[in-house]
N, C-alpha and C positions, 0 to 999 in steps of 0.2 A: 111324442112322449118318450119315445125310445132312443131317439139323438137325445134329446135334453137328458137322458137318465145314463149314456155313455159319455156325455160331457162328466157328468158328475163324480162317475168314478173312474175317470182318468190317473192315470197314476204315471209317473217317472219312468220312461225306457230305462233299457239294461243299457243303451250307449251314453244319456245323462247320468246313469249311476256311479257309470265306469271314471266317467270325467271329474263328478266333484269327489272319488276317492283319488283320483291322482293326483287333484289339488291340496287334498287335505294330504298328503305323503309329502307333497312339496315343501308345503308351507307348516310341517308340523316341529321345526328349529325353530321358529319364529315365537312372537310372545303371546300369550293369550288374549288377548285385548284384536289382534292380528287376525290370529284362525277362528275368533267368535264374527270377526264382520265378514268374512269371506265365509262362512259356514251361514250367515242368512243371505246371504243371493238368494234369490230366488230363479228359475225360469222364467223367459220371457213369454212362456207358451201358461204358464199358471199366472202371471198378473195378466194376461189377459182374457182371461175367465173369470177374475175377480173373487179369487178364493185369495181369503183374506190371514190364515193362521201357516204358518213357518212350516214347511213340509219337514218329515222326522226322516234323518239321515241314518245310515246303518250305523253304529258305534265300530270306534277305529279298533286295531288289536292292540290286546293287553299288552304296554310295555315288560309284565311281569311275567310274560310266559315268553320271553326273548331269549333264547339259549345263551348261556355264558361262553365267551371263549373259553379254549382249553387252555389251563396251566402247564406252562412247558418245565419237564424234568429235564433237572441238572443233571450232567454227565460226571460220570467216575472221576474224570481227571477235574473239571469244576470244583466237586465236591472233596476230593484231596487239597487243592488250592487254596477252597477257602479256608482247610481245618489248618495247612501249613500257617496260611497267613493269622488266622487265634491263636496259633502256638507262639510264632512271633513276636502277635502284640504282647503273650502274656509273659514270652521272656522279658520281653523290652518293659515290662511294667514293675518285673522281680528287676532287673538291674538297677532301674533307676531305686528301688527300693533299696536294694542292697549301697547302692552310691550314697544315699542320704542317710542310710544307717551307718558307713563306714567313716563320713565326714562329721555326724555325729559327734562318734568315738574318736576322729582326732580333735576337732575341737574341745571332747572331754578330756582328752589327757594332754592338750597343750593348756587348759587350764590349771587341770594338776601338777604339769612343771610349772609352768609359773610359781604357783602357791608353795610347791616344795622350794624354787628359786629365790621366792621373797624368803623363806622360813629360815632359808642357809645364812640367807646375808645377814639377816637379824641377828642370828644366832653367832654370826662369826664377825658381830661390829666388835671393836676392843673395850667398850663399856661392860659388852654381855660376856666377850673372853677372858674381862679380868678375872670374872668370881669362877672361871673354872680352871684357871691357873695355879697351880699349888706349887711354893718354894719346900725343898728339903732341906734343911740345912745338919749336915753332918756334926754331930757329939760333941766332936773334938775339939770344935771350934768353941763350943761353951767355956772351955778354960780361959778362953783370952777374955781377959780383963773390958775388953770395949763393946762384945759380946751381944750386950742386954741392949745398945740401941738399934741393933740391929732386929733382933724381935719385938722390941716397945714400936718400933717403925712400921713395920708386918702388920703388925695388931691395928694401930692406929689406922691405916690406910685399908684396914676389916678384909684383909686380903689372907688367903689360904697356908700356912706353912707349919711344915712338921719335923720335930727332930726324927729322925731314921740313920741310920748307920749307912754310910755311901761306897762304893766300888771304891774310890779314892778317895782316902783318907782328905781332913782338914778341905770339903770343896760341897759347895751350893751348887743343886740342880735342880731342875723346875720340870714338871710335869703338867699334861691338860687332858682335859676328856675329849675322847671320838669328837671331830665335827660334827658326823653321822649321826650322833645322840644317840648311840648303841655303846651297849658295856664296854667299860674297858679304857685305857688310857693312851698316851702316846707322848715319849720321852723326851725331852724337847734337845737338841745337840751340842747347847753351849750349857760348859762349865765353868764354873768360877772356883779357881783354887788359890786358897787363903793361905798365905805365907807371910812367916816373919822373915827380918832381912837380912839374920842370924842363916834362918834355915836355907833362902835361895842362893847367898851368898855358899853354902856346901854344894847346893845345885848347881849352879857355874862351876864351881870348882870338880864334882865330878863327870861334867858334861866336856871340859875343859882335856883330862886325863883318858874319857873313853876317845877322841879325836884323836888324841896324839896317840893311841892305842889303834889305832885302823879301824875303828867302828865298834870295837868289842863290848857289849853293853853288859855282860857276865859282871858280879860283883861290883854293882853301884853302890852308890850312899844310902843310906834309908830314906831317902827323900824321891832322888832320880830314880830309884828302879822302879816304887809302884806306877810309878807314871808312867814309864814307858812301859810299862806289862797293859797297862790300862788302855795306852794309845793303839800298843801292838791290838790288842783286842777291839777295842773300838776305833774302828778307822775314823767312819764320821762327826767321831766327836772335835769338838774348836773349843779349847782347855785352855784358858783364860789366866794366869797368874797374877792373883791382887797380892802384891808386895806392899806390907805394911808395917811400921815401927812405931815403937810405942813411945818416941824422942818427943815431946811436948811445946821444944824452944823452938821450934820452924813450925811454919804454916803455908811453907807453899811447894808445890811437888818440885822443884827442883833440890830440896835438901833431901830430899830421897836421892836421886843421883849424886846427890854430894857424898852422905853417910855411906851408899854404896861403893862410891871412888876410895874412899878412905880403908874401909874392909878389908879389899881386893890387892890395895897397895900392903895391908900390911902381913896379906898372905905372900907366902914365898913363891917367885915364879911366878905370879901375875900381874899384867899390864893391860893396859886402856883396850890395845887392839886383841884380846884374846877374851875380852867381853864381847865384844862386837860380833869376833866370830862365834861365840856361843849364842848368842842373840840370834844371830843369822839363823845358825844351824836347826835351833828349837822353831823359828818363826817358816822357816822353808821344807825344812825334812820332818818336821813333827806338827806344824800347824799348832803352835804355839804362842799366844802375845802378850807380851808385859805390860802391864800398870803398876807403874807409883804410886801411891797412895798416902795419904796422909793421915793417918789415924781410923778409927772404925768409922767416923762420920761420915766418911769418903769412901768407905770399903759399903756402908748402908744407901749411897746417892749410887752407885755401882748399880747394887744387886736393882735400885729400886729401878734403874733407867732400862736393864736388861729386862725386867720385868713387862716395864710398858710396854717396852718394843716387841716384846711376841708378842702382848696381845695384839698389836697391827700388825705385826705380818702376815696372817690368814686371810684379813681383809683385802691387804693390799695385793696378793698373790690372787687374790680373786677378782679383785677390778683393773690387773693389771694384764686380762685374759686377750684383749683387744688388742688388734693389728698394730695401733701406735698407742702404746697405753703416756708415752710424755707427753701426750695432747689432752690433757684435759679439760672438762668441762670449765669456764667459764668467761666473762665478758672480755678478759684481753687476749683471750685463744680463739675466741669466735671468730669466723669467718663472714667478710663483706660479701651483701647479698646482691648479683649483678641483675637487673632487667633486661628485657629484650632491647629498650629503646637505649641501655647505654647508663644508665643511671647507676650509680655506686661503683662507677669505674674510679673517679675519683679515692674513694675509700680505699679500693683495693691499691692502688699506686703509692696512696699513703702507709700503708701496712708494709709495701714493701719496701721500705725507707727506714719505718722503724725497724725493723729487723736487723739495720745494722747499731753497732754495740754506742750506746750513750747516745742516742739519739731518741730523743722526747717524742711525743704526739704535736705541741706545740713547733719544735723545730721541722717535722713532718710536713704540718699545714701549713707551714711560711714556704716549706721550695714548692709543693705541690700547688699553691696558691700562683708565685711565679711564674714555674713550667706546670700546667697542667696535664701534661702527657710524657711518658719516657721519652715519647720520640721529638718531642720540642726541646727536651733538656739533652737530646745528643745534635740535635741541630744546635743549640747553642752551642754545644762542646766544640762543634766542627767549625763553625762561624769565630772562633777565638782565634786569634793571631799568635800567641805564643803557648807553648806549654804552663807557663806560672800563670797566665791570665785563664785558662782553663782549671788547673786544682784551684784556682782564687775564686773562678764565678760565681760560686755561692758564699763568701764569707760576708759580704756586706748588706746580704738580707736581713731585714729587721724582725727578732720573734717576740711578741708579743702576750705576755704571760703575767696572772696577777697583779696586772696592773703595773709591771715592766717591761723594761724593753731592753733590748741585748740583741747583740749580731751572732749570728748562723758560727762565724769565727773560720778558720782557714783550715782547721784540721777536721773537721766535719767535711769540708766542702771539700780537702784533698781526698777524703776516703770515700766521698760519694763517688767522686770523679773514678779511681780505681777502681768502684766496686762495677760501674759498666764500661768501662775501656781497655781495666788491664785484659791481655790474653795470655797471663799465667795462669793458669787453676790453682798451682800450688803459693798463692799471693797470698799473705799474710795483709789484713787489711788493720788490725790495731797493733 
């Protein structure tokens, strides 16, 4: 009874204990399904005793009581590193800021030139410069008898003009507002001085007398001297003289220079060439130009033409700011557009054909058609046996236009022939 009762409470040595904790350390990475069937092994010494219930193993240690590594401190210089490198990023985050806020601002103010760009041109087409163009026309001229179509004209055309009393007597000048659209005006430098034929006929005669006087301009006529006081003072002005009479039986500007020949002849001491030189002298040393005129109708198609034409010149001084301003925009100025593979060479070959003088688009496509390359049309030139059969090559080409037909002809074809063979430069080709 005492063997049978130390069978019974047999229990597990300390060297099986030792063994299934080493296994359960081994296999404790493994998955649970793993360390549950190697944790019921049993001993081979307890099944055969026939104890039938799972012997109770010591519980493993708490993975929760596993000391943590230690966190390792950063060093001074580390710790400088990393605060350099957030200064850094946080410049590099103000620059990029600063870049997108300064691109911004130019794209705002290259909007606002624009917008100020478009407002000028608007403001300075000649539609919108007429109504800020004002004629003055000086008092004096109100006496003359043809007078009133001159302002019934002004009126009609709802255009600006004022009588005012002017630096020089008997003379129209025109005034405009700022471009700028700020107060204030700006003088425009052409004068129109209105003369009878009576009064410039004194004018030559004492412009005549200061010449042969060595220049001495002291005691002029009453006519010549405000003018020259007026030029002395104003240099840039371009003082116009509309020569007018009030003779009814002609109507066309050469009995102005008739009635003027007759004057001249019947003053003492004057002849043909001592008009001329007084012409010269006012047109070269005083910037002075004459018109004839034929009545006030012609003295009002004057003022009206001088009129128009300021208002385009602001325009055109402003579209004419470009590198080649004679190149203007449109379809016979455009340029042929070449491909890479060669295409619109053609075109261009033909362009450069037309460019010489009287030579159509039509008579272009007929030699281009021919020789289609410069270099085929100087191989032809070379392959010709005489000079006439060279300027000739091209005259018997047929051009084809409107439904006619006509030949290329020989003066075309001699000047094509010149324009790539001769080795003058200074060759006149028409």
């Amino acid at each position: 009874m005492s063997a049978l009762r130390r069978v019974q409470t047999w229990e597990i040595s300390e060297s099986e204990e030792s063994e299934a904790e080493t296994k359960r350390d081994s296999n404790r990475a493994a998955s649970s399904q793993t360390g549950a069937s190697h944790a019921s092994e049993a001993p081979p010494s307890s099944a055969a005793c026939g104890h039938t219930s799972a012997p109770r193993l010591p519980p493993g240690p708490d993975p929760r009581g596993t000391p943590s590594p230690a966190k390792k401190r950063r060093s001074k210089e580390e710790v400088e590193a990393a605060r350099r490198a957030a200064g850094e990023r946080k410049e590099a985050r103000e620059r990029r800021k600063a870049t997108r806020a300064q691109e911004k601002e130019e794209r705002r103010q290259e909007q606002r030139a624009r917008k100020e760009a478009a407002e000028d041109v608007k403001r300075l087409r000649p539609e919108n410069l007429l109504r800020c163009l004002q004629v003055r026309v000086d008092p004096a001229l109100l006496q003359h008898g043809g007078s009133d179509i001159l302002l019934d004209t002004l009126a009609a055309f709802e255009w600006q003009f004022t009588i005012e009393s002017q630096q020089l007597p008997h003379s129209i000048t025109w005034v405009r507002d700022s471009p700028q659209g700020k107060g204030g005006s700006v003088e425009e430098e052409q004068v129109a001085l209105v003369l009878g034929l009576n009064d410039f006929v004194d004018v030559v005669i004492s412009v005549k007398k200061m010449l042969d006087s060595g220049g001495e301009e002291a005691g002029m006529g009453s006519f010549l001297g405000p003018i020259l006081e007026y030029l002395n003072r104003e240099e840039k002005k371009l003082v116009t003289l509309l020569v007018t009479h009030d003779q009814t039986d002609y109507r066309t500007d050469a009995c102005g220079a008739y009635l003027l020949g007759e004057l001249l002849q019947s003053k003492p001491g004057m002849e043909n060439l001592d008009v001329e030189e007084v012409l010269v002298y006012l047109q070269l040393c005083k910037n002075v130009n004459l018109v004839l005129l034929d009545g006030w109708q012609e003295v009002t198609n004057h003022v009206c033409a001088v009129t128009k034409a300021l208002s385009k010149r602001p325009f055109k001084l402003l579209t004419e700011r470009a590198q080649l301003p004679f190149c203007v925009d449109g379809a016979w100025a455009s340029g042929a557009r070449v491909e890479r593979d060669g295409s619109g060479l053609i075109q261009v070959w033909s362009r450069q054909i037309q460019q010489l003088n009287r030579v159509s688009p039509p008579v272009a496509s007929t030699v281009t058609a021919a020789y289609p390359s410069p270099q085929l049309l100087l191989q032809a030139y070379r392959s010709a046996a005489s000079e006439e059969g060279r300027k000739g090559l091209l005259a018997d080409l047929v051009v084809k236009s409107g439904g006619k037909e006509r030949r290329v002809g020989p003066e075309i074809s001699a000047r094509v022939y010149h324009c790539f063979t001769a080795q003058n430069p200074q060759l006149v080709l028409d």
